[in-house]
Structure formats: C-alpha cells, structure tokens
VOSE-181584 format. One line per 2 residues: for each residue x, y, z of N, C-alpha, C. Coordinates in steps of 0.2 Angstrom, whole numbers, plus 5000, padded with zeros to 4 digits. Each point is the difference from the previous one (the first is absolute). Example, Ala and Ser with C-alpha at 12.3 -4.5 7.8 and 13.67 -1.06 7.14 Angstrom:
2
5066 4972 5039 4996 5006 5000 5004 5006 5000; 4998 5005 4996 5004 5006 5001 4996 5005 5003 .
***
This chain:
290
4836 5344 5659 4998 4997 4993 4994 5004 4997; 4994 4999 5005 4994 5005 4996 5002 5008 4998 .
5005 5002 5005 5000 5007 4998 5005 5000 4994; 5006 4996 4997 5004 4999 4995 4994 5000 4995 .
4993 4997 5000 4998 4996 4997 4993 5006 4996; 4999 5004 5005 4996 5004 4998 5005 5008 4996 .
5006 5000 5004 5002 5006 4994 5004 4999 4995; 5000 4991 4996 5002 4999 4995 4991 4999 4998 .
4995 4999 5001 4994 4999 4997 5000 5008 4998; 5002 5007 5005 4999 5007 4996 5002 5002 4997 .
5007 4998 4999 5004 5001 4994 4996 4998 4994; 4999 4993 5000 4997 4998 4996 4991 5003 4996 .
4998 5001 5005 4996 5004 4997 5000 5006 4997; 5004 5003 5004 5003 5007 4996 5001 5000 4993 .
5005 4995 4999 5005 5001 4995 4996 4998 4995; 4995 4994 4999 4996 4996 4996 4993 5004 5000 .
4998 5003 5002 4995 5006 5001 5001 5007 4997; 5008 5003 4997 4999 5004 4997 4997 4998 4993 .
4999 5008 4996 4999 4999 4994 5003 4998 4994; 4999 4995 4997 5004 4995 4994 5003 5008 4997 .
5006 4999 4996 5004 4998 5002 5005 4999 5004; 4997 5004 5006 5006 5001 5007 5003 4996 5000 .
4995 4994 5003 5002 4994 5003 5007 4997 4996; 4998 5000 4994 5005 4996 4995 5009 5004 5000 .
4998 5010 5001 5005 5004 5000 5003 4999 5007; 4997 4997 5004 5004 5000 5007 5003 4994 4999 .
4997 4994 5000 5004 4994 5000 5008 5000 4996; 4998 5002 4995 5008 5000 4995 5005 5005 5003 .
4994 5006 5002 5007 5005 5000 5003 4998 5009; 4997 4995 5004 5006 4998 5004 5002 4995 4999 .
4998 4996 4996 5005 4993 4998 5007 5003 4995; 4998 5006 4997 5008 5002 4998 5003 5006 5005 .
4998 5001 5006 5002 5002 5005 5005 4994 5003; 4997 4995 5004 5003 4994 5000 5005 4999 4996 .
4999 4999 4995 5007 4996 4994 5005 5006 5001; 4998 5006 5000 5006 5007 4998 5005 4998 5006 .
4996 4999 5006 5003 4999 5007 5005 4993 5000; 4997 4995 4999 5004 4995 4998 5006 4999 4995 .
4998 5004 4995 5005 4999 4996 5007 5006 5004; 4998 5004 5003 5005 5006 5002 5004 4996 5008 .
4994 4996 5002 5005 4995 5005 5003 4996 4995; 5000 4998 4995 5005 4993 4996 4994 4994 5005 .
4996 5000 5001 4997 4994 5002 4996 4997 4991; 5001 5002 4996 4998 4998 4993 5001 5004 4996 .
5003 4996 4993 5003 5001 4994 4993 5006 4996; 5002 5004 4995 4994 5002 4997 4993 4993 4996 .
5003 4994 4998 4994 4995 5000 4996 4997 5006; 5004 5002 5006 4995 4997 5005 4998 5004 5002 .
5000 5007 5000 4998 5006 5000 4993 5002 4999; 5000 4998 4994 4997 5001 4994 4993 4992 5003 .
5002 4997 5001 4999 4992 5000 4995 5000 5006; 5003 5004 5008 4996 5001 5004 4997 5005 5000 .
4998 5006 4999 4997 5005 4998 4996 4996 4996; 4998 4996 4995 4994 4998 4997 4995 4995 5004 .
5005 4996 5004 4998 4996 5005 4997 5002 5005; 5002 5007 5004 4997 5002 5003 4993 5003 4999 .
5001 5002 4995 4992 5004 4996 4996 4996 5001; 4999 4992 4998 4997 4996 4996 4999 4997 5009 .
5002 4999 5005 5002 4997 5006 4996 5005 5005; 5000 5006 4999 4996 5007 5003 4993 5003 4996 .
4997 4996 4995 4994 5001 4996 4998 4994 5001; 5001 4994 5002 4998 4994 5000 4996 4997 5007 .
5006 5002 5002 5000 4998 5009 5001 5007 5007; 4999 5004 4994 5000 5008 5005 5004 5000 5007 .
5003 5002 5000 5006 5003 5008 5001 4996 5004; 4995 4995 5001 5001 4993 5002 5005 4996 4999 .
5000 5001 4994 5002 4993 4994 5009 5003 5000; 4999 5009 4998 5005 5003 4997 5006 5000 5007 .
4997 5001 5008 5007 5000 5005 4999 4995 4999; 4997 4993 5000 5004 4993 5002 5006 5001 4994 .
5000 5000 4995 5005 5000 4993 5006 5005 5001; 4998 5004 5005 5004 5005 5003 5005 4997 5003 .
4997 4997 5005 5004 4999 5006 5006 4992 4998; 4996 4998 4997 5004 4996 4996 5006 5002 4997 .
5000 5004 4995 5004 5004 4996 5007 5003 5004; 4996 5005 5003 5004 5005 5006 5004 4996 5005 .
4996 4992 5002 5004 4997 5006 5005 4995 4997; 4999 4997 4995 5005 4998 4994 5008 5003 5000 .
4998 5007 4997 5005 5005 4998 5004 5000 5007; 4996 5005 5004 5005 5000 5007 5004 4995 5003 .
4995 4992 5001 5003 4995 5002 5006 4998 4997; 5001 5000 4993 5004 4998 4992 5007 5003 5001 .
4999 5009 5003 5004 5005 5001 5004 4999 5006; 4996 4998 5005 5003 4998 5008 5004 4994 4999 .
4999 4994 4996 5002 4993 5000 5007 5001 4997; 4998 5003 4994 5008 4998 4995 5006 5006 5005 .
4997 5007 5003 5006 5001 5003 5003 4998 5007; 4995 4997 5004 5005 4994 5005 5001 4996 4998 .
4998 4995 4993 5004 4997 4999 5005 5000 4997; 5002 5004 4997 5006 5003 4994 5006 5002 5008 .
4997 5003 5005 5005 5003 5007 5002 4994 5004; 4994 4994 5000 5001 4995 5005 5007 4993 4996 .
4996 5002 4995 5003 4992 4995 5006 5003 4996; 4997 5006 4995 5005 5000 4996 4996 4999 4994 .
5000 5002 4993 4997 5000 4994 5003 4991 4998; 5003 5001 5001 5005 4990 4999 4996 4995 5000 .
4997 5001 5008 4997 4994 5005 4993 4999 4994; 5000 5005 4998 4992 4997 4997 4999 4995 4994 .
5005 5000 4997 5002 4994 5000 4996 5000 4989; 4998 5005 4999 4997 4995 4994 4998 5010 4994 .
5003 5002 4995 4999 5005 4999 4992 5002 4999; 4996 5006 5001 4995 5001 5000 4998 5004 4994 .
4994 4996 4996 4999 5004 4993 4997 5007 5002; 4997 5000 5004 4995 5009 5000 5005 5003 5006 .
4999 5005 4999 5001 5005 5008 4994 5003 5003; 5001 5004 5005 4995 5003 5004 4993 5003 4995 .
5002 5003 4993 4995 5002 4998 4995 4996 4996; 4993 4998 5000 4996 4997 4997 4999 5001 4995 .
5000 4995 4996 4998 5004 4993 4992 4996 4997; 4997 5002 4996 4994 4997 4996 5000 4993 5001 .
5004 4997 4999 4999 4992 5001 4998 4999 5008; 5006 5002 5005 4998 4998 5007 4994 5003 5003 .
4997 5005 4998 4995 5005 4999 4994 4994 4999; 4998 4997 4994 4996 4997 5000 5000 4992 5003 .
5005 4999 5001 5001 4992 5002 4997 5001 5008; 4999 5005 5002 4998 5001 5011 4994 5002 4997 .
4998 5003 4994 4995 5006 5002 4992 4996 4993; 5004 4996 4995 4993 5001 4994 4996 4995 5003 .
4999 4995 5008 4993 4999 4999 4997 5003 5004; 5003 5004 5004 4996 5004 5003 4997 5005 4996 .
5001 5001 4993 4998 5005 4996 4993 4998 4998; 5002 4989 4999 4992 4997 4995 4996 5002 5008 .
5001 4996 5007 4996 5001 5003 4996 5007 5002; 5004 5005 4998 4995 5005 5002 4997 5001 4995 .
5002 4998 4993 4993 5002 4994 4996 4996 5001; 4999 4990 5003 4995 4996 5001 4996 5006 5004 .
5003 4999 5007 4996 5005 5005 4994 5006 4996; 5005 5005 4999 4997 5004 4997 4994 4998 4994 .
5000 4997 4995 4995 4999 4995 4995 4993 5003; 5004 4996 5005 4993 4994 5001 4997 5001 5006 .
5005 5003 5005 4999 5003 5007 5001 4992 5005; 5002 4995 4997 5003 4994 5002 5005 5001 5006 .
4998 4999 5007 5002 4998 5007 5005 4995 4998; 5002 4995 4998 5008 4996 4998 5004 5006 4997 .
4999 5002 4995 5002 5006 4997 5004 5005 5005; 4999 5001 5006 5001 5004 5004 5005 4996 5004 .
4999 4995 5002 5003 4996 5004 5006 4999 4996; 5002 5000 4994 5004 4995 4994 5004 5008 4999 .
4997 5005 5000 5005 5006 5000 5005 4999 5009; 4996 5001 5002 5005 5002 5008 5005 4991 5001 .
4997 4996 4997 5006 4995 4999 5007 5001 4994; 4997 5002 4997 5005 5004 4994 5006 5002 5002 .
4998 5005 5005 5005 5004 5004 5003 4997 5006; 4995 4996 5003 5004 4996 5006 5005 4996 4997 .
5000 4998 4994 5004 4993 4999 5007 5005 4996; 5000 5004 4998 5002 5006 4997 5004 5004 5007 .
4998 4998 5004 5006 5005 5007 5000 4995 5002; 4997 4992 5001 5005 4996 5003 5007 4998 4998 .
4998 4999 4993 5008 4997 4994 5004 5007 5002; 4999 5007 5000 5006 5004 4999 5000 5001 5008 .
4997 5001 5004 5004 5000 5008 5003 4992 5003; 4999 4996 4997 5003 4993 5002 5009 5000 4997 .
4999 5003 4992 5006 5001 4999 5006 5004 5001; 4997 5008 5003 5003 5004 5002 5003 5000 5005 .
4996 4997 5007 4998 4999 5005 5004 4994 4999; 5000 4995 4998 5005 4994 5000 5007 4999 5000 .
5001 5007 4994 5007 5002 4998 5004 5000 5010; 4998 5001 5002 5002 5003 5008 5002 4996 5003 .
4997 4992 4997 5000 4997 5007 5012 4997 5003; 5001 4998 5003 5004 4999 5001 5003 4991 4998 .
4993 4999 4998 5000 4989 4999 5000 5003 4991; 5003 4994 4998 5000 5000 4991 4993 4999 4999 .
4998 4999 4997 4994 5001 4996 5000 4993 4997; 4996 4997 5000 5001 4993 4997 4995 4999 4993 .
5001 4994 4996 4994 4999 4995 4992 4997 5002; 4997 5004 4998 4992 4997 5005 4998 4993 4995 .
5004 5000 4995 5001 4992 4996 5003 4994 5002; 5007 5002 5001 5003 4996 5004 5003 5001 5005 .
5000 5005 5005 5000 5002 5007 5009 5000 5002; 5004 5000 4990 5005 5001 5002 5002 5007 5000 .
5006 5003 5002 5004 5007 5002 4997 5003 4992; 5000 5008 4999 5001 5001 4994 5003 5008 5002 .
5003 5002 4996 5001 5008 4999 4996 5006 5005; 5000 5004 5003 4996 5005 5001 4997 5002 4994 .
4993 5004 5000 4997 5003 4996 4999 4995 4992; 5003 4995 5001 4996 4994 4995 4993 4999 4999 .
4995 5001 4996 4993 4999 4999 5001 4991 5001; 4995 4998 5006 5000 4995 5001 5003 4998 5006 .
5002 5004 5006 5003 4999 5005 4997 5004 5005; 4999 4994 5005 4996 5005 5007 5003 4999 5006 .
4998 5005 5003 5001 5000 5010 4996 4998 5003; 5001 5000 5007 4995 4999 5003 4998 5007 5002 .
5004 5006 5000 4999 5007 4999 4995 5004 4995; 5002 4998 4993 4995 5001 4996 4995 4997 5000 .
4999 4992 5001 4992 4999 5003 4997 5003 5003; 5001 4999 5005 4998 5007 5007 4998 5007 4995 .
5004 5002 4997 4998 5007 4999 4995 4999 4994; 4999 4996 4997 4995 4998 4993 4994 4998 5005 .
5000 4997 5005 4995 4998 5002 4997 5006 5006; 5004 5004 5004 4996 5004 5001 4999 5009 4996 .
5001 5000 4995 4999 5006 4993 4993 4997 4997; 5000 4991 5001 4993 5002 4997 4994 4998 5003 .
5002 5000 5006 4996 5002 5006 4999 5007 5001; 5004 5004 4999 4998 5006 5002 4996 5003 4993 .
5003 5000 4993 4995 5000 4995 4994 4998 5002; 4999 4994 5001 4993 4999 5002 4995 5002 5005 .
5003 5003 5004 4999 5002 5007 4999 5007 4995; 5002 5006 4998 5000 5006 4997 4995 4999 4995 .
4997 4995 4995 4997 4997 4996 4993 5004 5004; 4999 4995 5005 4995 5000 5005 4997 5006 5003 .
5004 5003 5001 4999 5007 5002 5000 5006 4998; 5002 4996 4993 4998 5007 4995 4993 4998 4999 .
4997 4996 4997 4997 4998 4994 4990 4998 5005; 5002 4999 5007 4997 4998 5007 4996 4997 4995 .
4999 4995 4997 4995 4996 4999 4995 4994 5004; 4995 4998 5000 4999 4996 5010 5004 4993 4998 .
5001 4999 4994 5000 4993 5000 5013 5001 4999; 4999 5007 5004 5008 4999 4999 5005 4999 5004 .
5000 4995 5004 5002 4996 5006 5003 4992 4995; 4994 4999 4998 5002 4991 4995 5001 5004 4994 .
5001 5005 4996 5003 5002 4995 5007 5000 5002; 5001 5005 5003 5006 5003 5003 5005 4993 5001 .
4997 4994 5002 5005 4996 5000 5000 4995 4996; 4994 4999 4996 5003 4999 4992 5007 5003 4998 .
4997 5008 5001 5006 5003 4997 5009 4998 5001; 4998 5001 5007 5008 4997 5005 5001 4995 4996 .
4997 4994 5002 5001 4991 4998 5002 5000 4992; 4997 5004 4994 5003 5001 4995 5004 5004 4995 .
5001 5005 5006 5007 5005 4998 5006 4995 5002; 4999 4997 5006 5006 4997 5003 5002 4993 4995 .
4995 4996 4998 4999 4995 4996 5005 5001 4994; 4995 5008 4998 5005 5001 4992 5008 5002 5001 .
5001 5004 5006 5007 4999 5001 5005 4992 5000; 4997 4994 5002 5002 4996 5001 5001 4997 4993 .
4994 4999 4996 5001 5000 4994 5006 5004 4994; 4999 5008 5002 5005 5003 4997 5007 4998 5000 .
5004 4999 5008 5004 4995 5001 5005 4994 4998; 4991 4997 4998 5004 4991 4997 4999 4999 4992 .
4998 5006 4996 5000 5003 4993 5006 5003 5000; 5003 5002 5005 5008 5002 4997 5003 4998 5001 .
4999 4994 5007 5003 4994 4998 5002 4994 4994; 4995 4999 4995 4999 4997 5000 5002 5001 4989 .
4995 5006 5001 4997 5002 4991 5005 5008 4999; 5001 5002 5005 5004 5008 4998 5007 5000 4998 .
5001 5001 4993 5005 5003 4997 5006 5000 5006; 5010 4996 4999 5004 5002 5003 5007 5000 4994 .
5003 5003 5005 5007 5001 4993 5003 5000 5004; 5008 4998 4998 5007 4999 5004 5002 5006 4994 .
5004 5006 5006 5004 5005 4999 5007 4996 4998; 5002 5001 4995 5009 4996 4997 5003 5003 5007 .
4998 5008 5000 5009 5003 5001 4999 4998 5008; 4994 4999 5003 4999 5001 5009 4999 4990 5001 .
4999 4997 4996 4995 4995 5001 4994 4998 5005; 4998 5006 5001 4995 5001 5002 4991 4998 4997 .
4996 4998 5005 4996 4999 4997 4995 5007 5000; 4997 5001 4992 4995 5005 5001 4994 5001 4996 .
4995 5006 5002 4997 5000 4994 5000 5004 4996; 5007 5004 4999 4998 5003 4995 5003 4997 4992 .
4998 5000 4994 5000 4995 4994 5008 5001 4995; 5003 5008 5003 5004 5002 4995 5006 5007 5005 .
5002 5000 4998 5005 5005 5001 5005 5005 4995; 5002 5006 4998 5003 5002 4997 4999 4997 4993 .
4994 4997 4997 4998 4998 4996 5003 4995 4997; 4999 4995 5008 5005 4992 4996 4994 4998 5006 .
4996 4996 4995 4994 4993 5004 5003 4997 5004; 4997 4998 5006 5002 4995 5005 4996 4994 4999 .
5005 4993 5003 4997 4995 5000 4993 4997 5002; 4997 4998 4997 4992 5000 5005 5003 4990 5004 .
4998 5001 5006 5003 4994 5005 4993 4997 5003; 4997 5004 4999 4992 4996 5005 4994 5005 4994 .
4993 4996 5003 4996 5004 4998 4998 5000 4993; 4993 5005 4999 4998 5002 4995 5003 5007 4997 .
5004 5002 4993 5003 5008 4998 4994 5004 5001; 4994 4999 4998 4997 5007 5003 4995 5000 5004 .
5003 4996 5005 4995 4999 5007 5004 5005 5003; 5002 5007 5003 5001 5005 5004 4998 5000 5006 .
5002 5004 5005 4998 5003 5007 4993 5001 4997; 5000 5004 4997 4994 5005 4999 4994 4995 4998 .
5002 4993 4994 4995 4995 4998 4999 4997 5005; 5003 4997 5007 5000 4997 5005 4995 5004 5006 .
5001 5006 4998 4996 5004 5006 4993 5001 4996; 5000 5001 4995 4993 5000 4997 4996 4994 5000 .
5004 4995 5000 4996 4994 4998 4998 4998 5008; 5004 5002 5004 4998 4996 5008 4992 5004 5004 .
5002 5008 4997 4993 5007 4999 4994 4996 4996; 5001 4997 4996 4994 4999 4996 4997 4993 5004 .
5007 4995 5003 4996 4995 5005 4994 4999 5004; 5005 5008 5002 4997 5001 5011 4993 5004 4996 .
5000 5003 4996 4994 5004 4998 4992 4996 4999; 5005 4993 4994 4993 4998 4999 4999 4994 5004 .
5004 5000 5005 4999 4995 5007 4995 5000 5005; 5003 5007 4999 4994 5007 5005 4993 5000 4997 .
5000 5002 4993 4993 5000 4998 4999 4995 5000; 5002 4993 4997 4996 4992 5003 4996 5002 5007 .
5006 5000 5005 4998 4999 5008 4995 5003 5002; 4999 5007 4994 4994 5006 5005 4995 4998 4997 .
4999 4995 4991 4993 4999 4998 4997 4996 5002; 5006 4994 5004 4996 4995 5003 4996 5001 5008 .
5005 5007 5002 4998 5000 5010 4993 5008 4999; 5002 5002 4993 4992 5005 5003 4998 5003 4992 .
***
C-alpha cells in the first residue's frame, strides 16, 4: 500500500510541478483521450462523453490521481461488470425473463453521467478551495454509494431467486428499479467495501481506517436508499402492447400510462438523489468524528 502510495504521490508531484500552463494542458488533453476511448467502445453517447471528460478534469485538478483512479475504477468497473451481466443474462434467461422494457442501453449519456459522478465533482471543489477532511471523505462516499447501486443491479440481474420489493417484500419483475436480491446486496455491500478500502489506499490519510468505513457504511446505506426511491417515488408505465411493466414513458411516439410514482422522477433522478444522500451522510459522519 505504501509503495502504491508513494508513486501516485510522484505522479502527483510531477504533473502539478510543471510550468502553468502544462499542468492544465495535460489534464484535458487526457480527459479527451479517455472520452475518445470511450466513446469508440460505445461505453458513452457523445453527451456523456463530453459529460465525463469535464468531470474528469475537475475530479484530477481537484483531488489529483488520487481522486481521478478512484472515479476510474468506478467508471471502468461499471462498464465491464454492466457488459458481463446483460450478456449471461440475455444467454441464461432470454431478453423476455427480464421482464420490464429498459429506457437506456449500454451507452451512458449526460444525464447517467452526472447522477454517479456531480457530487463527487462539488466534493472535490469543497476539498480543493477549503481543504475540508469531510470534503474528502463525502467524495470517496460519492462513489461508493455510486458502484454499490450499479454493481447490486447488475450483479443482481444474475441471481437465479426473483428479486422482490424492498417495500413490500413481494416478487417483482427482473431489472425493475425497486427490487433486490440477496445477490445484489452481497455485491452493493462488498463494492463499497472495496471502494473504500482503494479510498484508503490511495489518499493513505492516518485517520483512513474510520474514514474508510464511513465510506463503506454510506455508500452502502445510499444504495439501500436508492432501492426504496424506486420503489416507492420512481416514474412506472404499463406497455399497451406487452402489458408489461416499465420505465420507459413512450414508445413510437404514443405516451405510456403512468401506474406508480412520480413522471419525472427517473432512474437517473433516483440515482442522483440517493448520491446526494450517502454524500451529505458522509460529510455529517466525518464533521462530527474528526
């Protein structure tokens, strides 16, 4: 861990030690190396592109290489996990079993781009401009709560038991916002153990042992949160022609019936709002423990 620890400290120095405007010319010109790369995997649309390529800038000027692989590994373990899930499940079950049409595909756009990623954007400007220790904590929970909701889901789609309402503990469709496993718990609760665990080991702060499990305790929290928001407030439509339930609002430009929920409470409003939770849970927890 020390030695992880000291060649992202030289990185760091290096890159933040050249002469203005280096520094600024390196950070963008790989955050659009990054997006080019992404977008030519189809892992994001040109707005989330565009979306995280700013977010990395702001996320690697803020909280330097530290900050930028945690948001990395997040991003990257997402995508891959996301890619592995939907094709054993498509081979194992069938596109049918899942029971509910999906509004987005594989490619992220601007909107799911900031619902994982904008408070880890405010966290690293507190950090950066007040130098504020919760500030730092309130980032690395950002992202824990951020890869526990998407690897619980993806990671869940797998399991072999239905997925039930974390409301009312009855059966619901696969891949319904608002339905868990004991599968996907499992995997929400150990991603943001590991987030926090790689928090810690980037960032080696002394006091990052009781940070670090702030972070776990509130990433996992937000996920649970995230959960019973889609159960409860997230937009649902009934498809006419499948009678399926889903979320997406319209089809071939004929509106679906809204049957639960709030209309512009989305995936993306739901993931944001549960991100903004675990964030300021987090900074609560770290202003009062140090």
């Amino acid at each position: 861990m020390d030695a992880v620890g000291r060649l992202v400290e030289r990185i760091d120095t290096w890159l933040f030690g050249l002469a203005w405007p280096l520094p600024l010319v390196v950070v963008v010109s790989t955050m659009v190396v990054f997006a080019i790369i992404a977008l030519k995997k189809r892992s994001l649309d040109p707005s989330g592109a565009i979306a995280a390529a700013t977010m990395g800038v702001v996320v690697l000027w803020t909280t330097q290489v530290e900050g930028l692989l945690l948001l990395l590994l997040f991003f990257v373990g997402a995508n891959v996990v996301g890619k592995v899930s939907k094709r054993i499940q498509a081979k194992a079950f069938g596109e049918a079993s899942i029971g509910i049409i999906e509004k987005k595909g594989l490619r992220r756009d601007l909107m799911q781009v900031l619902a994982n990623g904008l408070m880890a954007i405010v966290a690293g400007l507190i950090w950066y401009v007040c130098g504020s220790f919760p500030a730092l904590v309130m980032f690395g929970a950002s992202i824990s709560e951020a890869a526990a909701d998407t690897f619980a889901g993806e990671i869940g789609r797998l399991s072999k038991n239905p997925p039930v309402s974390i409301r009312t503990f009855t059966p619901v469709p696969k891949g319904l916002s608002g339905g868990v496993t004991l599968l996907g718990t499992v995997a929400a609760f150990v991603s943001s153990i590991i987030i926090g665990l790689c928090w810690f080991v980037l960032f080696g702060v002394k006091e990052g042992l009781v940070a670090a499990s702030v972070i776990c305790l509130t990433g996992f929290v937000g996920s649970v949160v995230d959960s019973y928001l889609g159960a409860c407030v997230q937009a649902r439509y009934r498809d006419p022609d499948t009678g399926m339930l889903t979320e997406q609002d319209s089809k071939d430009g004929r509106p679906f019936e809204l049957v639960q929920g709030v209309r512009w409470v989305d995936n993306d409003m739901v993931n944001l709002l549960s991100n903004v939770f675990s964030s300021v849970f987090a900074f609560g927890m770290a202003s009062i423990l140090f």
